[in-house]
N, C-alpha and C positions, 0 to 999 in steps of 0.2 A: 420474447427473445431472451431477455435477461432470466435467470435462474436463483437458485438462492443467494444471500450475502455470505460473501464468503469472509470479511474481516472488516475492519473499522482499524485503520490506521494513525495511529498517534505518534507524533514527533515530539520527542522528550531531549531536552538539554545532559541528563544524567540518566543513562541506561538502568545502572545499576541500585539507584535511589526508586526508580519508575518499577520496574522488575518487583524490587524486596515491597514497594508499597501495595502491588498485586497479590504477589504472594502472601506477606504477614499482614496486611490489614483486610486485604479483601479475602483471604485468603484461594485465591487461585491457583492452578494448575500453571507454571512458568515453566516454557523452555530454559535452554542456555540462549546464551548469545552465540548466532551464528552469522559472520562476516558475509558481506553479500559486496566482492572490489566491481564487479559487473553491473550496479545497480548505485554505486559510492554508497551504501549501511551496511548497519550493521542491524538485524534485527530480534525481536525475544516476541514470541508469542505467548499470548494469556488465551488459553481452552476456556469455551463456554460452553454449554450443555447444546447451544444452539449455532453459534458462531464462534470466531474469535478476533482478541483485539492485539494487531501487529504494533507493538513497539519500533520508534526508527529512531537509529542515532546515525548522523553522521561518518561514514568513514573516510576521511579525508577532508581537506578543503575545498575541494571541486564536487563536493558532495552535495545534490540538488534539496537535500535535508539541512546543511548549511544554511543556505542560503534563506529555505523557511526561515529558521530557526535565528536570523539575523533581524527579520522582520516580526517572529516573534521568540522573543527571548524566555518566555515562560512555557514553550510548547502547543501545542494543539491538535486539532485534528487535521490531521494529511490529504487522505482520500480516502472511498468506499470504494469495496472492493465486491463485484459481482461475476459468479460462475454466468459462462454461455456453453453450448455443447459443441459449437465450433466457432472458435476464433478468429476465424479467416473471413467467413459467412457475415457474420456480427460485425467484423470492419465493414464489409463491404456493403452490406444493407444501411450502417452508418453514415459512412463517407457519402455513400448515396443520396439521403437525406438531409445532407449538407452539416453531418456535424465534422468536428478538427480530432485526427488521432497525432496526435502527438510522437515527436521522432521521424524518423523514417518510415510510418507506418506498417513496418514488419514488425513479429511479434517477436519479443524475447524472452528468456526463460529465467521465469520469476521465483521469489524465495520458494516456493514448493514445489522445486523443479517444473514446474508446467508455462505453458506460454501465457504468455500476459500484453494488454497491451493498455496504454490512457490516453481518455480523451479529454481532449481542453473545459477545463472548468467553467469558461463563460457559456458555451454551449450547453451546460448540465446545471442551472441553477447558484454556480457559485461555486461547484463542488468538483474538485480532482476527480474521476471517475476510473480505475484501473477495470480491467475485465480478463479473467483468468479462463482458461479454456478447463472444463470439469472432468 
């Protein structure tokens, strides 16, 4: 069901210090920062030949990156992020098998304008699980 990885999400205290460390030390391919008020981040992509890794900072303080970011103060990893070819199908064969989507289980349209939806971490090994429609 699931399809390729589509990102590796890191929650960074300092966008901008995270960003220039991609780009000048790793030297990576950086987006800008692009505001996501629908999602409370704000976030920067790093291109990899294979994947890539989504930067999130907080936009606001009702920002569910906040609230990470409270419990961990140094950042960390967020969630993985997996393409499905329909998003609707993938909830529903999910929910099926008794795992938790998170929210309202409708899907909303995620930083790459496509739908998205996540499922609860305890049901995935520990791990925030988001799933983008490809």
């Amino acid at each position: 069901m699931i399809g390729r990885l589509n990102h590796v999400a890191i929650a960074v205290p300092d966008l901008e210090k995270a960003a220039s460390m991609y780009r000048s030390t790793l030297g990576a391919k950086v987006s800008d920062p692009v505001p996501e008020p629908g999602h409370g981040v704000t976030v920067v992509f790093v291109e990899l030949p294979n994947t890539k890794i989504e930067l999130l900072h907080p936009l606001g303080e009702a920002s569910p990156i906040q609230a990470f970011l409270d419990k961990n103060p140094s950042g960390g990893m967020h969630h993985l992020c997996y393409e499905v070819d329909d998003i609707l199908a993938a909830r529903d064969k999910l929910k099926g098998e008794g795992a938790r989507v998170l929210g309202n289980g409708e899907p909303k349209v995620g930083a790459h304008g496509k739908p998205v939806l996540f499922l609860h971490p305890k049901d995935f090994c520990g791990t925030l699980v988001e799933l983008e429609q490809a």
